[in-house]
C-alpha positions as CSV (number, residue, x, y, z in Angstrom):
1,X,0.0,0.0,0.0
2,X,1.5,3.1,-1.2
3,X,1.5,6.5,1.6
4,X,-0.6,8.8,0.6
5,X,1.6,11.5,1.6
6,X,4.0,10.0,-1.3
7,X,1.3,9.7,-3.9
8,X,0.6,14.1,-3.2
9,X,3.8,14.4,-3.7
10,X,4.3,12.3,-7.0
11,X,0.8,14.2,-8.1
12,X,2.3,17.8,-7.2
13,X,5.9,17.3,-8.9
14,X,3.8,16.3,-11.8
15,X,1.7,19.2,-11.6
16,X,4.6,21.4,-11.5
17,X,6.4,20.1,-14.4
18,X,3.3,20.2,-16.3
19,X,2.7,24.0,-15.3
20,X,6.0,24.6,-16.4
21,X,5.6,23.3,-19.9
22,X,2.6,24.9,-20.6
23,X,4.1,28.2,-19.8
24,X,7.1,27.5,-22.0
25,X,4.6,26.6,-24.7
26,X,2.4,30.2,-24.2
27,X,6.2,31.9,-24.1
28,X,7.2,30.2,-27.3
29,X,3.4,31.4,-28.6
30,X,4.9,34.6,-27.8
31,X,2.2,35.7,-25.1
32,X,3.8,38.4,-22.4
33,X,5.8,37.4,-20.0
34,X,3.4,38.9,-16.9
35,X,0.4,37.1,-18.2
36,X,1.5,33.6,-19.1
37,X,3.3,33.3,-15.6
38,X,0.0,34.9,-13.9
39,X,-1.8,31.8,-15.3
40,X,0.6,29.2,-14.6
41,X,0.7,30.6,-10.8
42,X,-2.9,31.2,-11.0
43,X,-2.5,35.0,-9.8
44,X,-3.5,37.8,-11.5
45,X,-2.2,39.7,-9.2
46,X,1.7,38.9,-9.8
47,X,4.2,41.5,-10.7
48,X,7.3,41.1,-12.2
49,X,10.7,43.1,-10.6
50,X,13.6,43.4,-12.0
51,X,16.8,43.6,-10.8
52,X,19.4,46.2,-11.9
53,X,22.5,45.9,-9.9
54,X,24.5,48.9,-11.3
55,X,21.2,51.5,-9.9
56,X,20.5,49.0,-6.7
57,X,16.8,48.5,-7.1
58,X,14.5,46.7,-8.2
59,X,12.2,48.4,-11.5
60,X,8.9,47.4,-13.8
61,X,9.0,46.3,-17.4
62,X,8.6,49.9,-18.1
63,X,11.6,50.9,-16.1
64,X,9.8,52.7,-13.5
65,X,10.9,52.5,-9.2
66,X,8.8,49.5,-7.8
67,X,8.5,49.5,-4.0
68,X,7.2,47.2,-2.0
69,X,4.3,47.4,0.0
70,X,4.4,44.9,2.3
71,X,0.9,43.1,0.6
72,X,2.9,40.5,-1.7
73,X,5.2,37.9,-1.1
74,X,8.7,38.2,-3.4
75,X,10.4,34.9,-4.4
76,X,13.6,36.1,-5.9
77,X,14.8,34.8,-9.4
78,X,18.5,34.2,-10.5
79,X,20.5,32.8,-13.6
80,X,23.8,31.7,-13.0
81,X,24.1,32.9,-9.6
82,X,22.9,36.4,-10.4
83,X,19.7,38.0,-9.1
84,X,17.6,38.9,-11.8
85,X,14.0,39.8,-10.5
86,X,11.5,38.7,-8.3
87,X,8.1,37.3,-8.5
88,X,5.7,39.0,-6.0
89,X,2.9,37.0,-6.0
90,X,-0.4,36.5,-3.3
91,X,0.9,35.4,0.1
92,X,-0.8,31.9,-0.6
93,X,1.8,30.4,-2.8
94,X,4.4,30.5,-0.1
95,X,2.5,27.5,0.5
96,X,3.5,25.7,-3.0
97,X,6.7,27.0,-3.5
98,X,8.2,24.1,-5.5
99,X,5.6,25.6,-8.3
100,X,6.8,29.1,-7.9
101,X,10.5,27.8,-8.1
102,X,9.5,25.5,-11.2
103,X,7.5,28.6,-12.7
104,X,10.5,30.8,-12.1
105,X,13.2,28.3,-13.8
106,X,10.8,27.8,-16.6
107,X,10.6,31.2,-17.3
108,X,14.3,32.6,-16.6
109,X,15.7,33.4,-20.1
110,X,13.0,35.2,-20.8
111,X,12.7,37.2,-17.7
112,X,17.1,37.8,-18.0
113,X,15.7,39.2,-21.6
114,X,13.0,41.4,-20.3
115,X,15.4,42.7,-17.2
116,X,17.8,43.6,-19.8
117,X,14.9,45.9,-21.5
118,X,13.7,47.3,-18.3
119,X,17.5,48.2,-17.7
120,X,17.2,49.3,-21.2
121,X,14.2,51.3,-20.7
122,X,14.9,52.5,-17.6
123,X,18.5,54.1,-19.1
124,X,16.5,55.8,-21.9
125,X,14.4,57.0,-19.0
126,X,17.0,58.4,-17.6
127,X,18.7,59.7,-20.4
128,X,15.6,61.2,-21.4
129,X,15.4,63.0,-17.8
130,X,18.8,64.4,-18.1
131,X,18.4,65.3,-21.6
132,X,15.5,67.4,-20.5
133,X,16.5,68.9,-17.7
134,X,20.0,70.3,-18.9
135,X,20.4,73.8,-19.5
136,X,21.9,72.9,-22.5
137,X,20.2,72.9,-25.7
138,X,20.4,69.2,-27.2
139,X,18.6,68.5,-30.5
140,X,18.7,65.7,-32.9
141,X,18.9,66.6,-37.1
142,X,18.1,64.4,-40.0
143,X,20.7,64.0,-42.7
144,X,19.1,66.9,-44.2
145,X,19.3,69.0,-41.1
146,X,16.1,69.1,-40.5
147,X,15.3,69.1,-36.2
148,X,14.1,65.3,-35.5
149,X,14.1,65.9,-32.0
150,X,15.0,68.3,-29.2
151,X,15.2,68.6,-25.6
152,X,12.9,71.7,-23.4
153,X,16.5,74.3,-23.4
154,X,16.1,74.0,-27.5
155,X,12.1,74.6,-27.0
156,X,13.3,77.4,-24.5
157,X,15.6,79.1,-26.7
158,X,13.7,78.8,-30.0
159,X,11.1,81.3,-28.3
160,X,8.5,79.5,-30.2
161,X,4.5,79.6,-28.6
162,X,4.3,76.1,-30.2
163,X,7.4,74.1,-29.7
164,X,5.7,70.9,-31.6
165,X,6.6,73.5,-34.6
166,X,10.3,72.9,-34.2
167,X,10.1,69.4,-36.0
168,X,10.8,69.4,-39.4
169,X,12.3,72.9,-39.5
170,X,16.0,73.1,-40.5
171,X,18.4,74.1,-38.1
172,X,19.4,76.8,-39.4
173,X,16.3,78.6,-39.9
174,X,15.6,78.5,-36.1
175,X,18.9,78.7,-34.5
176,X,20.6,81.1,-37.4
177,X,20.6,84.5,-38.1
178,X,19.3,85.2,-41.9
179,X,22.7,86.7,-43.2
180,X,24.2,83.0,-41.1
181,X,21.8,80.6,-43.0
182,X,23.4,80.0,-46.1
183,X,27.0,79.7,-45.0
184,X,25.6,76.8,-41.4
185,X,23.7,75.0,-44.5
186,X,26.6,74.6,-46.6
187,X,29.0,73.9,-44.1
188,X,26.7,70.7,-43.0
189,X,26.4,69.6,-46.1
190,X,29.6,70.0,-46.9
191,X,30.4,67.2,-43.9
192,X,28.3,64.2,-45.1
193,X,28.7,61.4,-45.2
194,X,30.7,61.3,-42.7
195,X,29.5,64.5,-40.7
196,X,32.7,65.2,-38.8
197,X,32.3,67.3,-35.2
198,X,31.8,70.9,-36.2
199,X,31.9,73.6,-33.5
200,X,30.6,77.0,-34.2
201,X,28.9,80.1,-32.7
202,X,25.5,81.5,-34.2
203,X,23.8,84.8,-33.0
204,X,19.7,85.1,-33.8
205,X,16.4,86.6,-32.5
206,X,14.3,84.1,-31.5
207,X,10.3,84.0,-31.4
208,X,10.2,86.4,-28.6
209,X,12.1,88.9,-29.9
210,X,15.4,88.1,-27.6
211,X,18.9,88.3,-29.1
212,X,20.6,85.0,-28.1
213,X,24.2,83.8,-29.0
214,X,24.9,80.0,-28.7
215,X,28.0,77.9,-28.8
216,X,27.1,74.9,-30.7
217,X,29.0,71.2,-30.9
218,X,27.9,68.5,-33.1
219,X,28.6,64.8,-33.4
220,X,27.3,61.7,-35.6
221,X,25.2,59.2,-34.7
222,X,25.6,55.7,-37.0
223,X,24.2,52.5,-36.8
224,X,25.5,49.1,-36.7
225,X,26.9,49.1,-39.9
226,X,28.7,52.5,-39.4
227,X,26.5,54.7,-41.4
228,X,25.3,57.9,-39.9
229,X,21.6,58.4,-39.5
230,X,21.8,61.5,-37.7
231,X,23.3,64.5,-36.3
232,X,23.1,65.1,-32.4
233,X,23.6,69.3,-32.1
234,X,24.5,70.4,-28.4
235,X,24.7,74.4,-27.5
236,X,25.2,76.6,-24.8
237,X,23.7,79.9,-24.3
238,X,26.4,82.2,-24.3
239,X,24.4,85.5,-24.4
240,X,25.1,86.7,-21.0
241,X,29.2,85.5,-21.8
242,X,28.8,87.2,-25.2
243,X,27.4,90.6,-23.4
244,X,30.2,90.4,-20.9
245,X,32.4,90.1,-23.5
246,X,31.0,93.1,-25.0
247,X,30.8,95.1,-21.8
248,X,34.8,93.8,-21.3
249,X,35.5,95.0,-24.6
250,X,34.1,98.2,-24.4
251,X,35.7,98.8,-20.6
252,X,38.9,97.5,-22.0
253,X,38.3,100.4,-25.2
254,X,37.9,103.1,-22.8
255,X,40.8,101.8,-20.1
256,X,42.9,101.9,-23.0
257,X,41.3,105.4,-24.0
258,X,41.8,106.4,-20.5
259,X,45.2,105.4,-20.5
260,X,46.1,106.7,-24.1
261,X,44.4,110.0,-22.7
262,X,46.4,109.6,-19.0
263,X,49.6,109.5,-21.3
264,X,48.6,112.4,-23.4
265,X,48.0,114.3,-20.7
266,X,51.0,113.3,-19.0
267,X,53.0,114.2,-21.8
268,X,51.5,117.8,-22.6
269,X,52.6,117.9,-18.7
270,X,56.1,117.2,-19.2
271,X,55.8,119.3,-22.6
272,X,54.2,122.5,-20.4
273,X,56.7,121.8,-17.4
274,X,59.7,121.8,-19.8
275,X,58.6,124.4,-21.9
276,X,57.7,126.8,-18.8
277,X,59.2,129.9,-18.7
278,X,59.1,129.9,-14.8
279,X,61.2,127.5,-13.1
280,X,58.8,125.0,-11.7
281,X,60.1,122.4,-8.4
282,X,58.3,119.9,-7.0
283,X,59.4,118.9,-3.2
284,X,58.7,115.3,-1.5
285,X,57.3,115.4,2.1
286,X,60.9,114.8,3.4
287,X,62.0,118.2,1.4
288,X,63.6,116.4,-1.0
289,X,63.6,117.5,-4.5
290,X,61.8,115.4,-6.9
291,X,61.4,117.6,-10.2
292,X,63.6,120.7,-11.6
293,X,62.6,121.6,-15.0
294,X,65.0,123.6,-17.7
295,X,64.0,127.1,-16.7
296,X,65.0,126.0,-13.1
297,X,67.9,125.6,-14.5
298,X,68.6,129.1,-16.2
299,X,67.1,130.7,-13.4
300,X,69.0,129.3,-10.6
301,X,72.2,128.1,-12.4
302,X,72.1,124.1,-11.1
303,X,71.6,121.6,-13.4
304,X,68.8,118.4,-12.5
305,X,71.1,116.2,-11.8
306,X,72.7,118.4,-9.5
307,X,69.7,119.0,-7.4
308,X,66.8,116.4,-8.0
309,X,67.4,113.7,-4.5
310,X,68.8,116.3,-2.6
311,X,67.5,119.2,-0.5
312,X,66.9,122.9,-1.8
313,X,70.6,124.8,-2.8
314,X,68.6,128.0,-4.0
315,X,67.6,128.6,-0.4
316,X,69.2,131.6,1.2
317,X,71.2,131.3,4.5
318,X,68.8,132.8,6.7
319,X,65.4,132.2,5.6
320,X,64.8,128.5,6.7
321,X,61.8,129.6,9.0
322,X,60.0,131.4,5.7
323,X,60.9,128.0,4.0
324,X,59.0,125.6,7.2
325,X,56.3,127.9,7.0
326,X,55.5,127.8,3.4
327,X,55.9,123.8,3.1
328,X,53.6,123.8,6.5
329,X,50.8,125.4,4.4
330,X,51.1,124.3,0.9
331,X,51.5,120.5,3.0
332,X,48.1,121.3,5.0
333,X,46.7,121.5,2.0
334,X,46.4,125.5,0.7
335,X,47.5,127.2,-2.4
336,X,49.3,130.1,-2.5
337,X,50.3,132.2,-5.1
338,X,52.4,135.5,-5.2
339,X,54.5,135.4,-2.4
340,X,57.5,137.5,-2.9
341,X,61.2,136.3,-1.4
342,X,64.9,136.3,-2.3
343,X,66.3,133.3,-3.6
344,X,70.1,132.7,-4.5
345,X,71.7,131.4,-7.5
346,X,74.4,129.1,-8.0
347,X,76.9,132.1,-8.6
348,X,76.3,133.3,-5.5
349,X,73.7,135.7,-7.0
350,X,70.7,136.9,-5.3
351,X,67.5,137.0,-7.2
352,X,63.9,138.3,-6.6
353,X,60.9,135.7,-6.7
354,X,57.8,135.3,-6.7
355,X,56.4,131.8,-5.6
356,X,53.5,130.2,-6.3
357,X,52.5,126.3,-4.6
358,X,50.2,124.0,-4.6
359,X,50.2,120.4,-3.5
360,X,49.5,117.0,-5.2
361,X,47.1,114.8,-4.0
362,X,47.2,110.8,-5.0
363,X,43.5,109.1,-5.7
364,X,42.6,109.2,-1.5
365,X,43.1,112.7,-1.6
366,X,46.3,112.7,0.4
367,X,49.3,115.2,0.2
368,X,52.1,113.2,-2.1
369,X,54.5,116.2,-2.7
370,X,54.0,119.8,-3.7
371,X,54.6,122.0,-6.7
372,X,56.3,125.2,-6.6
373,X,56.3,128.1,-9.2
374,X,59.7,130.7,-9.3
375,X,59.3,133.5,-11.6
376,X,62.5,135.3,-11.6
377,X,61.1,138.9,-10.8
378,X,64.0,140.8,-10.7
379,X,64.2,142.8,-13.5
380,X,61.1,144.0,-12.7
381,X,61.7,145.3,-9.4
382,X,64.5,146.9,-10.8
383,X,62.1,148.2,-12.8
384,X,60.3,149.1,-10.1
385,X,62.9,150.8,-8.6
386,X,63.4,153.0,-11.4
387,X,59.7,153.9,-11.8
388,X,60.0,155.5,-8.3
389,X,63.5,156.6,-8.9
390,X,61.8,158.7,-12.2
391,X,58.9,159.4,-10.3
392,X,61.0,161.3,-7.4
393,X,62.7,162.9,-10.1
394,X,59.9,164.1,-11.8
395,X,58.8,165.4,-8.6
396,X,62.5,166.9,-7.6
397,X,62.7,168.3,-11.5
398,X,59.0,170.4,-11.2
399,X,59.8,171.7,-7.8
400,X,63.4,172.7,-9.1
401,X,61.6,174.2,-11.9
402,X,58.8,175.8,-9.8
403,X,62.0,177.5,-7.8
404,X,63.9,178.6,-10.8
405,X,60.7,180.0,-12.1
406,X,60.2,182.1,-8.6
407,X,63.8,183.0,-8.9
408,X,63.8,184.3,-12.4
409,X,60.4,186.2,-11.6
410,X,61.4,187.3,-8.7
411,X,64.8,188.6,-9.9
412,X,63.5,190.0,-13.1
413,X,59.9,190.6,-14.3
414,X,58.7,191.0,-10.6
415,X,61.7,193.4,-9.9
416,X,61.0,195.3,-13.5
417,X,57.1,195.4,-12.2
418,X,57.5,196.8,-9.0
419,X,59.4,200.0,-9.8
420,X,57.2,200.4,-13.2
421,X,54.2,200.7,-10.1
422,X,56.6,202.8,-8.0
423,X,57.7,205.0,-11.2
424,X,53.9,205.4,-12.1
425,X,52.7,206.8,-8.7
426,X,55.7,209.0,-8.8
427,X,54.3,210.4,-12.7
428,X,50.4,210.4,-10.6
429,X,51.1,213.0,-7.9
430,X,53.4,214.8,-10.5
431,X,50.8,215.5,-13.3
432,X,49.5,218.5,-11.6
433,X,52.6,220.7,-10.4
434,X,55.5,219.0,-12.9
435,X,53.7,217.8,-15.9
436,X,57.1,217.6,-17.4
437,X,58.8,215.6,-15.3
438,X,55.7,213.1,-15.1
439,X,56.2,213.1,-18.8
440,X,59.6,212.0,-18.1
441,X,58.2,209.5,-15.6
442,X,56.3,207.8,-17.5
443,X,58.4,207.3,-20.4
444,X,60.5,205.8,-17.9
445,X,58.0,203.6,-17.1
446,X,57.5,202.7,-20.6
447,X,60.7,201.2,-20.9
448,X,61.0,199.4,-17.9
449,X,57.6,197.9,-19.1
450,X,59.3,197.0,-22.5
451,X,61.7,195.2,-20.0
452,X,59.3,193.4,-17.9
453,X,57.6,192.1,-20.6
454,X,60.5,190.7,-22.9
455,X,61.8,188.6,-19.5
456,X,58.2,186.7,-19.1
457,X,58.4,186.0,-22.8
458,X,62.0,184.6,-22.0
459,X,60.3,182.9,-18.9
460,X,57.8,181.5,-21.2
461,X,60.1,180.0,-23.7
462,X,61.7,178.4,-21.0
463,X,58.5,176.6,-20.2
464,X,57.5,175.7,-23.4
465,X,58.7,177.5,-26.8
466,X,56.3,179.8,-28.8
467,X,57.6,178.8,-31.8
468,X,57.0,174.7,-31.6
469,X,53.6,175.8,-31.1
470,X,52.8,178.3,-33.2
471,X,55.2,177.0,-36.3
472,X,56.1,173.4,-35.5
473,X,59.4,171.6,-34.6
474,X,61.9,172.4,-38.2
475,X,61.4,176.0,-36.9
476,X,62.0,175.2,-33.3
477,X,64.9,173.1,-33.9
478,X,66.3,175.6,-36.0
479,X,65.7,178.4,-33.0
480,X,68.1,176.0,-31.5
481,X,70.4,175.7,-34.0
482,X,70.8,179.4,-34.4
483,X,71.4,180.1,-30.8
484,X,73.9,176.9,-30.5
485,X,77.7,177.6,-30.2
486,X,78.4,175.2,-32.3
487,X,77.7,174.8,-36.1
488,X,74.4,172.7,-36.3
489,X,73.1,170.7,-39.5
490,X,69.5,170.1,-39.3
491,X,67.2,167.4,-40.8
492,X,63.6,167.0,-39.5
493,X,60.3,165.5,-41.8
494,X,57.8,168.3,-43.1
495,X,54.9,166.8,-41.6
496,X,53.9,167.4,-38.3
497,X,54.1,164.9,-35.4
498,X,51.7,164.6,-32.6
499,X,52.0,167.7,-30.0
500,X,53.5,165.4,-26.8
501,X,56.0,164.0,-29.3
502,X,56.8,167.0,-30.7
503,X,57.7,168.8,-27.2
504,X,59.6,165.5,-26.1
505,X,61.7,165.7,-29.8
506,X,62.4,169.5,-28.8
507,X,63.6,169.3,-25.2
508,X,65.6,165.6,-26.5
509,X,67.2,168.0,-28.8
510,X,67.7,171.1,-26.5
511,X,69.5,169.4,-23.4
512,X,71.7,167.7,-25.7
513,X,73.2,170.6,-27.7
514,X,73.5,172.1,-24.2
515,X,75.4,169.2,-23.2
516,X,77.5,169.4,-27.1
517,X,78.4,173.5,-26.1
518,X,79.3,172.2,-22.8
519,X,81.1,169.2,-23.0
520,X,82.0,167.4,-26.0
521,X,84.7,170.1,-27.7
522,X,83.1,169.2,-30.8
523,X,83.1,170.9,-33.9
524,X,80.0,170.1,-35.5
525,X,77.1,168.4,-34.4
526,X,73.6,166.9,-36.6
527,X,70.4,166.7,-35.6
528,X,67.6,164.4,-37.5
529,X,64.0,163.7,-37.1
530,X,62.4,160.7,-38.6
531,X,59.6,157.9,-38.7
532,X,60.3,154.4,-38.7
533,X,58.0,151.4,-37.6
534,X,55.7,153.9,-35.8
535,X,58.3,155.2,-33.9
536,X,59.3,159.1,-34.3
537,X,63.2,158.7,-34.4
538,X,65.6,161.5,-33.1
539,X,68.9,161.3,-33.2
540,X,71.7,164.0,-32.1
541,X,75.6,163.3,-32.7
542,X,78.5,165.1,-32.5
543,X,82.1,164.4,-33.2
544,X,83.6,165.1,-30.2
545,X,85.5,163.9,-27.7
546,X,82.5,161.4,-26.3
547,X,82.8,160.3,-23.1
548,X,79.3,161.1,-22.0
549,X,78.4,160.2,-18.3
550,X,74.9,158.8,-17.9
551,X,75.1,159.2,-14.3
552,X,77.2,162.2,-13.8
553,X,74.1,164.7,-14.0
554,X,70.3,165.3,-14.2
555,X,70.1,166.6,-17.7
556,X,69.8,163.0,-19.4
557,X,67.8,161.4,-16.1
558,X,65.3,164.2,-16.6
559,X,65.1,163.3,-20.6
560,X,64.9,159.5,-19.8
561,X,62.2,160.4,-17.5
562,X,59.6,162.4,-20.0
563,X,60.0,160.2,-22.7
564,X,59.3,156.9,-20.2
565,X,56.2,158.8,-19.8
566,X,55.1,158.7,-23.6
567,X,56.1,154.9,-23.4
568,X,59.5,156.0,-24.9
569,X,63.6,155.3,-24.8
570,X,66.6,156.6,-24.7
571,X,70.1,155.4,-26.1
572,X,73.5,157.2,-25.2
573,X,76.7,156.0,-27.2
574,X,79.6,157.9,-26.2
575,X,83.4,155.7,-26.4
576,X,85.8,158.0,-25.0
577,X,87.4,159.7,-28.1
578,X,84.7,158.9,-29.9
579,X,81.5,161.5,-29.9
580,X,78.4,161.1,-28.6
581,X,75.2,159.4,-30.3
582,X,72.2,160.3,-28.6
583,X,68.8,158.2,-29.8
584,X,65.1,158.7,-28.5
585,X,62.6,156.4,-30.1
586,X,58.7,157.2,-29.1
587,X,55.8,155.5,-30.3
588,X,53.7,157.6,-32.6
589,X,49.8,156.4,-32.2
């Protein structure tokens, strides 16, 4: 009598094995995996996982994250000693595993195949998640560069309100400008069959309107037999890089225009420094100097190498106090200008200046050095000096005249006047008793009148001659002449010059032929009177013995002095031996 127990067991094994055959035979019938091991477990329910090792999870058929929820039972399936998917089936077949097991072995190869599809699947998946989540712009082209495919950054870019419109466009005519198109299309053409890796830039205005510039890289995609079936395009948006670029090129334009300017300026600097007429020095804060430009160097006699590193040589001995007080102040940060001081040259020569300073700041505003201005100023006060030397004499020569003219009046005319009024009271009470004798009186009186009146006309051309007035200067010169010791020749233009000149030619003329009677021993002297470059000329020269002191009296001082008032000079040429050459020049307006 055979067990029971052993006769279930025979029955089951043969179940199994029969299970398993029919669900070769639907898999060879080519019915789905899922549903022909459903009906040889009798579960509808069951779900197939499968295994992929490289991601460490277990996915679906169509790639997809399966978790489990703790309502199935998983029976793990592996092929040569690899996991490659799991069964989870209703709890109630943990109760028959052997047909689980036998279902699972029957159906391994193909559930290796379908794992490798779901690993497949699940790569495209991801691919295709990457693909559209880059910021990059990835689209596929037909041989004729037509768009096949593209990612969202290409949808993005193109601007387009209906991306689905990108398919089938070329290229070019979404991601090129119009003056770009021809030259992109030619170029891929140019690469088939092969369609070598092109990199290239393009610049257009998408559907929106925005200007976008794109750094593009494409490579070939073939198939198993090596031919190419498409193009795979990937870009970058460079816009923002490209605008950078732009605003770095335009910075670096006007840094460099800047800078060309900075040198420009620095140059017509050094140009204005060197070229200065006025000696310009520039100090350190330790006194040291820095900067001596040429006219330093004809004004105060050292050379820059001489000077620049060291401290100040034109300084005076005694004025080191004015010296710490103007650094103090041009330092503190004031300018001042026009402050007058003796400064020393390198002969040992003193010199009048007047300085001028101001200080230089770098970019904080702090005090790097200062700039000082010299203007040698000494010819001017001796200038100066003169002026009120001239103006003392005028002065001293009007209140000499004012006395001589009291003197002369007061010795002659006034004299002459006084007995005329004495005679003619005399003739008054002597008209009644002695007409006679008045009669006598008064012809007296006559006379002396005569008298009186020829010395104020003598007075009067002492002041200023009749004749230059009434006639003009040939006549008055020749008044002179005619009165002169010495034989004069005269030479003077027939037109008139202005009144002032006129009067300045005539007393020119009239101190020195004073001066020829006096003291040249000369036998003949000229006189001439002419225009030249709007100057009336008027020269006197005599052939004596020359020698003529500028200094010795007040005559030629006096002369010096009334023609400096008409803006005029005077030359004196006298050698010893030689005569004397007097010039005046005054402008003639």
């Amino acid at each position: 009598m055979v067990p029971i127990a052993f006769l279930a067991g025979v029955l089951r094994s043969r179940l199994d094995r029969a299970a398993a055959g029919d669900l070769l035979l639907e898999l060879g019938r080519g019915r789905p995996l899922r549903e022909a091991l459903a009906d040889a477990l009798r579960d509808p329910s069951l779900e197939i996982a499968y295994w992929l090792p490289e991601r460490d999870r277990f996915v679906s058929a169509e790639g997809k994250e399966i978790h489990d929820d703790g309502t199935r039972t998983a029976h793990y399936v592996e092929r040569d000693g690899r996991r490659i998917a799991a069964l989870l089936h209703d709890p109630s077949l943990a109760y028959d595993p052997e047909l689980v097991r036998a279902a699972a072995a029957g159906a391994g190869l193909w559930l290796e195949n379908e794992r490798l599809q779901a690993e497949l699947r699940a790569q495209v998946d991801f691919l295709e998640t990457v693909v559209d989540t880059s910021p990059s712009l990835l689209c596929s082209l037909d041989l004729d560069g037509r768009i096949a495919n593209f990612n969202i950054a290409c949808a993005i870019a193109s601007g387009r309100e209906d991306p689905e419109s990108l398919r089938r466009e070329y290229f070019w005519h979404v991601f090129a400008a119009p003056d770009e198109r021809d030259a992109l299309r030619e170029r891929f053409e140019a690469g088939a069959p092969e369609y070598a890796p092109l990199q290239f830039e393009s610049t257009f205005v998408n559907g929106k309107g925005a200007e976008l510039s794109i750094a593009w890289s494409t490579a070939p995609i073939a198939d198993e037999s090596g031919t190419v079936r498409n193009v795979i395009c990937g870009g970058l948006d460079i816009t923002e890089r490209k605008l950078r670029e732009v605003e770095l090129a335009r910075e670096r334009d006007f840094l460099r225009s800047l800078a060309a300017d900075l040198r420009s300026s620095e140059e017509r600097l050094r140009a204005a420094i060197e070229a200065s007429p006025v000696a310009i020095v520039e100090y350190a804060l330790d006194d040291m100097i820095t900067r001596w430009n040429p006219a330093a160097e004809r004004i105060f006699g050292w050379t820059a190498e001489e000077v620049v590193g060291g401290l100040a040589k034109h300084q005076p001995p005694g004025r080191e106090e004015e010296l710490r007080t103007l650094f103090g102040r041009v330092r503190a940060g004031e300018v001042y200008t026009a402050v007058e001081s003796r400064r020393v040259r390198k002969d040992g020569a003193y010199i009048d200046v007047e300085i001028s300073a101001a200080p230089i700041r770098d970019a904080e505003g702090n005090v790097l050095s200062h700039m000082a201005l010299f203007a040698d100023i000494t010819e001017r006060k001796r200038h100066e000096e003169e002026v009120h030397a001239s103006r003392a004499r005028i002065v001293q020569a009007a209140d000499d005249a004012r006395r001589v003219l009291e003197r002369n009046l007061h010795d002659g005319a006034q004299q002459r006047l006084i007995s005329l009024s004495l005679t003619l009271r005399l003739a008054q009470r002597r008209l009644e008793d002695r007409p006679a004798e008045a009669g006598e009186l008064l012809a007296g009186a006559r006379e002396e009148l005569a008298h009186a009146i020829e010395d104020l006309r003598e007075l009067a051309r002492g002041i200023h001659p009749a004749v230059l007035t009434d006639r003009g200067l040939d006549a008055a010169l020749d008044a002179l002449a005619s009165r002169s010791p010495v034989p004069v020749e005269i030479a003077v233009p027939a037109e008139r010059l202005p009144g002032p000149v006129e009067a300045a030619a005539y007393y020119v003329v009239a101190e020195s032929l004073t001066n020829v009677a006096k003291y040249a021993r000369a036998s003949s002297a000229s006189v001439r009177v002419y225009r030249e470059d709007g100057h009336a000329l008027i020269e006197v020269s005599d052939d004596g013995i020359g020698g003529a002191d500028w200094d010795g009296g007040t005559g030629l001082s006096g002369l010096a002095d009334r023609l400096a008032a008409l803006d005029g000079t005077l030359v004196v040429e006298s050698p010893p031996g030689g005569g004397t050459r007097i010039l005046a020049a005054i402008p003639v307006r």
